[in-house]
N, C-alpha and C positions, 0 to 999 in steps of 0.2 A: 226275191232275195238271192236267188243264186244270177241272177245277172250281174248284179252286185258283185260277188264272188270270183264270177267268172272274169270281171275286172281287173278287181282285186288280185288276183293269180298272173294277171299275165304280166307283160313285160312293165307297163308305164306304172300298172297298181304296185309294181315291187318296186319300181325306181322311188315311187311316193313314200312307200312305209319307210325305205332306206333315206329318203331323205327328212322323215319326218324324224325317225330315230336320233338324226347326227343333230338337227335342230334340238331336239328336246335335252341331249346331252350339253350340249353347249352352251344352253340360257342356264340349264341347272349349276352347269360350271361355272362361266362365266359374270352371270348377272347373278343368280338367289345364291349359293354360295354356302357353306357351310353341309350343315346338315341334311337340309331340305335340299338343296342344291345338289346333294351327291344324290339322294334317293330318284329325284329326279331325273338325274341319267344313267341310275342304274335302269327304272323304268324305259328309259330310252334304249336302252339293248334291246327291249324284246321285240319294236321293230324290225330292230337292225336283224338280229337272227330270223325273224320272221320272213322277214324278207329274202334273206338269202336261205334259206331253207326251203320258200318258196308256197307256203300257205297262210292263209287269212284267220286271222281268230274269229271271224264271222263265222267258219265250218265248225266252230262249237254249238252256236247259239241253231243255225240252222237244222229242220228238221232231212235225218235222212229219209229217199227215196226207196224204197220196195218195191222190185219186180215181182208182180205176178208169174208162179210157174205154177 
């Protein structure tokens, strides 16, 4: 999971969510339209900040790590 992550994080995982974002806004505008269509790319921001913010919503689901001291 956290290879995944670690993907996810870098430069091409954030180029994806960013362009996954501007996709999702655009069908919801463009094609579904109305109501469902706007929820839709309100949904589609949260890529887009994600993205530019620079973290994965996978670090919710994943378990964190604990050092031994």
């Amino acid at each position: 999971m956290t290879s995944i992550i670690g993907y996810m994080n870098g430069a091409l995982g954030r180029a994806l969510r960013f362009v996954l974002g501007v996709a999702l806004i655009a069908y919801g505008l463009l094609v579904l339209g109305g109501i469902v269509g706007t929820v839709v790319a309100i949904v589609g921001l949260l890529p887009i900040a994600l993205a530019l913010r620079g973290h994965c919503v996978l670090e919710l689901a994943a378990p964190r790590s604990t050092r031994a001291t």
